[in-house]
Structure formats: C-alpha cells, structure tokens
C-alpha positions as CSV (number, residue, x, y, z in Angstrom):
1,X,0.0,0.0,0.0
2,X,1.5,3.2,-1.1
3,X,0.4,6.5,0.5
4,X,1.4,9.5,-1.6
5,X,2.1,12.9,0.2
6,X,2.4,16.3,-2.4
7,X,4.1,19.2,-0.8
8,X,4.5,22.7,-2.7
9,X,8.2,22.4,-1.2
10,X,10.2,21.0,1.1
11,X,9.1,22.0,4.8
12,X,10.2,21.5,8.0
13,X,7.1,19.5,9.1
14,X,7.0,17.1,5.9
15,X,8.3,14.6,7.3
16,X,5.5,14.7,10.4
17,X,2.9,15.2,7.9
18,X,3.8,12.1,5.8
19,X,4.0,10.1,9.4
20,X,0.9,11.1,10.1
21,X,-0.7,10.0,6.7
22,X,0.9,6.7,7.0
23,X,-0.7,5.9,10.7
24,X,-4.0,6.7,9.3
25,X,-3.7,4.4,6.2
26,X,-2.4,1.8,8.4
27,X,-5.1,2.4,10.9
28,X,-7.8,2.2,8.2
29,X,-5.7,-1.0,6.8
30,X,-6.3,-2.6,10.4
31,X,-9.4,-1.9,10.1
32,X,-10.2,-3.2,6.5
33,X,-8.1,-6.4,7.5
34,X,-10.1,-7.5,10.4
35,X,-13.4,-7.0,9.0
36,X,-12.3,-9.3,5.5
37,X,-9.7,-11.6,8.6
38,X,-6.8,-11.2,6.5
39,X,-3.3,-9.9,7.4
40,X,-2.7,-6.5,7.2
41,X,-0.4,-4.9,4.3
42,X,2.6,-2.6,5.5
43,X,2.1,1.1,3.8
44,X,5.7,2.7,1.6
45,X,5.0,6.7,2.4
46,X,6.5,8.8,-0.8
47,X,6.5,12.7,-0.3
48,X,6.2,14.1,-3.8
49,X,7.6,17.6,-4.3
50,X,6.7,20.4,-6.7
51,X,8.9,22.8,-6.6
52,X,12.8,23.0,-5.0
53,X,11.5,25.8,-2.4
54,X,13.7,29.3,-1.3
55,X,16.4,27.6,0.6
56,X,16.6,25.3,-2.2
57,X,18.1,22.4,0.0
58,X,17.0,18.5,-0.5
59,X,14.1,17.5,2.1
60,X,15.4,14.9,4.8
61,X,13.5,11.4,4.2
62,X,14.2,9.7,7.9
63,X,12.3,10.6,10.7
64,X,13.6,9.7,14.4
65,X,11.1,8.7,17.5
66,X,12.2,8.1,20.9
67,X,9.7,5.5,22.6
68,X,9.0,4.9,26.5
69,X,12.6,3.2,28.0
70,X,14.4,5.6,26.2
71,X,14.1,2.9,22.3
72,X,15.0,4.4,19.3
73,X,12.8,3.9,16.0
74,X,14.5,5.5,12.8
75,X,11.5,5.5,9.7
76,X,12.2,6.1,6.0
77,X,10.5,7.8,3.8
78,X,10.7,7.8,0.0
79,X,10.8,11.5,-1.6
80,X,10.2,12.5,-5.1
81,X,11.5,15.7,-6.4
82,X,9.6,16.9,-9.6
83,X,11.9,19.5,-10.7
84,X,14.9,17.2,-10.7
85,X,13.1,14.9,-13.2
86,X,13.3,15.1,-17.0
87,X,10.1,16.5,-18.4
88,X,10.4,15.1,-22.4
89,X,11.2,11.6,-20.9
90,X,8.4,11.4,-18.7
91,X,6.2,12.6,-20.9
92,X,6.8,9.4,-23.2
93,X,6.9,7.3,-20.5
94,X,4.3,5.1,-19.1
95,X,4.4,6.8,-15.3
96,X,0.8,7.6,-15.2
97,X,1.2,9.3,-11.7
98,X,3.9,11.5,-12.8
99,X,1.7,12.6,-15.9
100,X,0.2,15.5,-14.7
101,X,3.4,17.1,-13.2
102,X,5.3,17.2,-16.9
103,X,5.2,21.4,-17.1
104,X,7.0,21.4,-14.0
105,X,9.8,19.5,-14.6
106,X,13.2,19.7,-16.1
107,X,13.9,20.9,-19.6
108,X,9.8,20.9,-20.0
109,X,7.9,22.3,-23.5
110,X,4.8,22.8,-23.9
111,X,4.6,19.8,-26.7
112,X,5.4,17.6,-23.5
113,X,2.1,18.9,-22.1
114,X,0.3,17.8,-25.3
115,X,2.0,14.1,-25.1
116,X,1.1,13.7,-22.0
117,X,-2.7,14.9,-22.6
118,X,-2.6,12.5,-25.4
119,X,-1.2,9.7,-23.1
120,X,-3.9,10.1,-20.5
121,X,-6.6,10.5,-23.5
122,X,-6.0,6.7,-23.6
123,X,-7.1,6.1,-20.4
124,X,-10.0,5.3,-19.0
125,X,-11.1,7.5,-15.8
126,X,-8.4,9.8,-16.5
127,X,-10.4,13.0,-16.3
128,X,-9.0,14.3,-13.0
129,X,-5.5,13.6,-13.9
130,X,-6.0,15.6,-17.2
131,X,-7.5,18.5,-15.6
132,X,-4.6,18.9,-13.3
133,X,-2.3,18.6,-15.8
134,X,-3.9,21.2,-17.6
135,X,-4.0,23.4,-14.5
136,X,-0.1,23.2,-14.2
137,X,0.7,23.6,-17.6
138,X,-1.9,26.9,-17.5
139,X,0.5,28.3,-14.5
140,X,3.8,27.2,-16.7
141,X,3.2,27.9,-20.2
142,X,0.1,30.8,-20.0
143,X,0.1,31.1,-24.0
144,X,-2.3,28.2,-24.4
145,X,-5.9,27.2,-23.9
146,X,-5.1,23.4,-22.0
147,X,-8.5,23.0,-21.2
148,X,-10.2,23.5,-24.6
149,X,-7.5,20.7,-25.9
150,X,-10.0,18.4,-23.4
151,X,-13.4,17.2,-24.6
152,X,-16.2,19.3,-22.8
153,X,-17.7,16.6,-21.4
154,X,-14.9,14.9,-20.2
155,X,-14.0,18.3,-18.4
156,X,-17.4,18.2,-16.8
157,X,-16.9,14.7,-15.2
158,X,-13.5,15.9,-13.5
159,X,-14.2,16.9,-9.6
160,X,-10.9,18.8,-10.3
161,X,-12.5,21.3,-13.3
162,X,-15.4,21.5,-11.1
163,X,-13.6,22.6,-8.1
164,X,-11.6,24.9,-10.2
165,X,-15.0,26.5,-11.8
166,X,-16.5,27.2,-8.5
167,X,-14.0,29.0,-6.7
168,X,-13.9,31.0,-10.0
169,X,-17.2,31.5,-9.2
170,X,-17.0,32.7,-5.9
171,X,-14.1,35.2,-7.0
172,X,-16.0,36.4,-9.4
173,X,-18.8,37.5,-7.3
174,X,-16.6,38.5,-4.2
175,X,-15.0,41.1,-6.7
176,X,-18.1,41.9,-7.7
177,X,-19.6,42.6,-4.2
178,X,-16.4,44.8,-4.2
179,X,-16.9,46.2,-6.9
180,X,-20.6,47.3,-6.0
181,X,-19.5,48.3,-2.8
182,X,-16.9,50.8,-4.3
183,X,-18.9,52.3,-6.7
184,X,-21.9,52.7,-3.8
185,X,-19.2,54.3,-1.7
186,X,-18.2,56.8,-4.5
187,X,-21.8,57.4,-5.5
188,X,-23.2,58.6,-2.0
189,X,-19.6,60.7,-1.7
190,X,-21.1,62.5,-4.5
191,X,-25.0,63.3,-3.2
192,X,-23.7,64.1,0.2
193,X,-21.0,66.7,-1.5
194,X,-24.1,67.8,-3.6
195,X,-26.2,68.6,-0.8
196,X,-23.4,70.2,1.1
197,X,-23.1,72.8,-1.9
198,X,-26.7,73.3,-1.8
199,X,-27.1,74.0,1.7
200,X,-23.8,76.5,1.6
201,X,-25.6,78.0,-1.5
202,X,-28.7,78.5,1.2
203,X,-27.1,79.8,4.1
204,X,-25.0,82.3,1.9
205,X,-28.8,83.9,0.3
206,X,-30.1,83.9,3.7
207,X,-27.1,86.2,5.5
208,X,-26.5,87.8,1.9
209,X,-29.4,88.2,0.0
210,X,-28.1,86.4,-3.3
211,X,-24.9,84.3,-4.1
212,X,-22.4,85.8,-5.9
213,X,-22.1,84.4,-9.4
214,X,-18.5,82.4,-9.4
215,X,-19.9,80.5,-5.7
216,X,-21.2,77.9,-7.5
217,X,-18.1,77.1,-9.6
218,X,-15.8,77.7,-6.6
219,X,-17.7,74.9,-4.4
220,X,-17.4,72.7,-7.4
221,X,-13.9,72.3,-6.8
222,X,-14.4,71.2,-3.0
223,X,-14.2,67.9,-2.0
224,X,-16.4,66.4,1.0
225,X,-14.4,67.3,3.8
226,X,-14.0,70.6,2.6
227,X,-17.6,71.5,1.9
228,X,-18.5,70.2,5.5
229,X,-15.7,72.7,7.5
230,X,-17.2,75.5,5.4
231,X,-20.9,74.6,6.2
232,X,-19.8,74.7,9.8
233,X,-18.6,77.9,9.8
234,X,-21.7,79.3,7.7
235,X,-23.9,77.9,10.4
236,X,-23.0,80.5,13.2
237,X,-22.7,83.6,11.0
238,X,-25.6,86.2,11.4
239,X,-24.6,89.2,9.6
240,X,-23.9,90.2,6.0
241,X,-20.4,90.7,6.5
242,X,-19.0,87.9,8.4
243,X,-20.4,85.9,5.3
244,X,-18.5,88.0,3.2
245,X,-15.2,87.5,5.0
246,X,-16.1,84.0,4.8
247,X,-16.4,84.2,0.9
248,X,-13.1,86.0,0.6
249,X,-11.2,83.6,2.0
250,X,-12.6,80.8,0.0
251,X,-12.1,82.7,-3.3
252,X,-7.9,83.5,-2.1
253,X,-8.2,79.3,-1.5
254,X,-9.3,79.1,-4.8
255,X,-7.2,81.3,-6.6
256,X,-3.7,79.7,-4.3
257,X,-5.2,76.4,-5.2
258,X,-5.1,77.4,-9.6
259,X,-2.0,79.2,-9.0
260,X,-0.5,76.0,-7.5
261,X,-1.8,73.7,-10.4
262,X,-0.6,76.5,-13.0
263,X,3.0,75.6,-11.4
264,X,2.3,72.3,-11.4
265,X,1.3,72.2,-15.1
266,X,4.2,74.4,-16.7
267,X,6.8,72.4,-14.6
268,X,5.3,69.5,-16.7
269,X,5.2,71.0,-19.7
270,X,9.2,72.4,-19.2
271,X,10.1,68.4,-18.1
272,X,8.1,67.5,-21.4
C-alpha cells in the first residue's frame, strides 16, 4: 500500500505530515483487514515535491522517535523531487502518476504537455488527472488554452474542473460585491457633497441676499471634507459681513489652489 504525500516544497514539518498520513492508512488497513480476517499490508510513504522551495536544499526522508525506556525507532521515507526529473522523458513514459506534473519538470515544453494529454486520453477514468495537468501547464506555459484541448464533457466529469469553476465562481462575485460596494461608496460621496453645496448656497442667500455668481463654480472644486468645514462655519454667522469674509477667504483658497496647479502644469510642460 502506497500513501502519496504532495508538498509545494520541502518543509520542516513534511516529514511529520507524511507520518501522520501513514498511521492513518495503516489504521484504516487494520481496520479493512479484520473486517475481510486477513493480514494487514505494510504502507511505503512517498513525499512528492513540486517545486525546490527558497532555501533550495533536498528535504530529509528519515524521521527519528524516541519510545517509552528511552528505544529508538529510525522510519524512512521515499521522496520525489519533480523538478529534478526530465520533463520530455516522462512525458513518453508510461508513469501515469507522474503525468500530470510534466510542465513542472526539467527541460519541460509545452509539446510535453500535449503528449502527456494524449497519453492520458487513452485512459479510462483519466479525467481528473488531465484536468490537473492542464491546470499546471496553465501556470507554466500561460500562451495556451489546455482545457479546450480536453473534450467538454470529459471536463465536466472531472471533480478537479469543477472545483476549479466554483472557486472562479466565488471570486468572481466577491470582486463583484467589491466592486458594487466601491462604486456605492463613490456614489453617496457624490450626493452628500451635492447637498453640502446646496445647503452653503442656502445659508449664503439667507445672511446675503443672493450668491455671488463664481460661488457655484468655486464649491465645485471642493471635496467632501471641505464642503462640511465650510458649512460649519456658515452655520453661526448672522450678519452680511461675516459671510462675506467667509467668501473671501474661500475665493484666495481658490485662486492659491489654480496658482498651485498652473505651477504644477508648466513644470510639466518644461520636463516634457
């Protein structure tokens, strides 16, 4: 009984992870052989690797335990490292397991992907290991469609494809909830800043009389946070001209902030 463990990269707790997968296939083996009263078969652990990692060192395959009375047991494991293998020779080989990791190994083209797609195509039940081939090669060689080179229908039978359309699925609508919620964000920003220029447009025609002409223009270029300190101080004012010193110094605010973007602007063009 073989029990397969795939790692992105060697870690430091491989080696416990693969222990741990072999005492639960040898617990269920237990199990299985009592039930059909027939000896139990030992289980090989192989840790399969994808990728050589950052510190680009070789995993360790031999775990230590120390048992009760101070007894030693030393257990081997069997490791696999993909990168290290030749991607053209696998691909022609008959290592059905090893199919589906062709983009990432050694020396790999993307006509290793397609021999390997056509090696699986002759297998029956092979639609899961096709789809994850696919998957990789999509990651390694992004210039091709891999899963319209698989028959629709044999996509639709793979759990893999499946899996891989649904969280597509929920991406898609988490960035749309985004999405939405960004453009509601930005869309009641805009009615509350247009009902803070009406209401300073109010409070100015009832201390003044009228608004001068340029207000409206001048509170167009006033963000949220601006247009709420200026209704504050409108609020208070009672007579004709504290609204007018109010009005002055927002039109020398405006006129600093045209002179600073006319500085801004020929700097540019001299750069240019």
């Amino acid at each position: 009984m073989l029990v397969v463990e795939v790692e992105h990269e060697p870690r430091h707790d491989s080696v416990d992870r693969a222990l741990f997968g072999w005492a639960r296939a040898q617990d269920q083996e237990r199990r299985a052989a009592r039930r059909a009263r027939r000896r139990a078969r030992d289980a090989l652990v192989l840790i399969v690797y994808l990728r050589r990692g950052r510190r680009r060192g070789r995993a360790r395959d031999t775990a230590c335990f120390e048992l009760a009375g101070g007894q030693r047991v030393e257990c081997r494991f069997a490791s696999l490292n993909v990168w290290e293998l030749d991607g053209p020779a696998q691909a022609a080989s008959g290592e059905v397991g090893l199919l589906p990791f062709v983009p990432l190994m050694a020396r790999a083209r993307p006509e290793d992907v397609g021999r390997a797609l056509e090696r699986l195509d002759r297998l029956r039940a092979a639609a899961d290991l096709r789809a994850s081939l696919a998957l990789l090669a999509g990651r390694a060689f992004p210039g091709h469609d891999w899963f319209a080179k698989i028959p629709r229908e044999e996509l639709m039978a793979s759990s893999v494809y499946r899996q891989i359309l649904a969280e597509g699925r929920a991406e898609g609508r988490a960035e749309g909830r985004a999405e939405g919620r960004a453009e509601g964000r930005a869309e009641g920003r805009a009615e509350a800043e247009t009902s803070l220029r009406a209401v300073v447009l109010s409070l100015v025609r009832a201390r003044r009389g009228r608004a001068p002409r340029d207000l409206a223009r001048r509170l167009a270029g006033l963000d949220l946070e601006a247009l709420g300190d200026l209704v504050e101080r409108l609020a208070p004012l009672t007579t004709r001209d504290e609204v007018e010193a109010e009005l002055a110094r927002l039109a020398q605010a405006s006129c600093a902030t045209r002179s600073a973007r006319g500085r801004l602007g020929t700097r540019a063009a001299r750069r240019s």
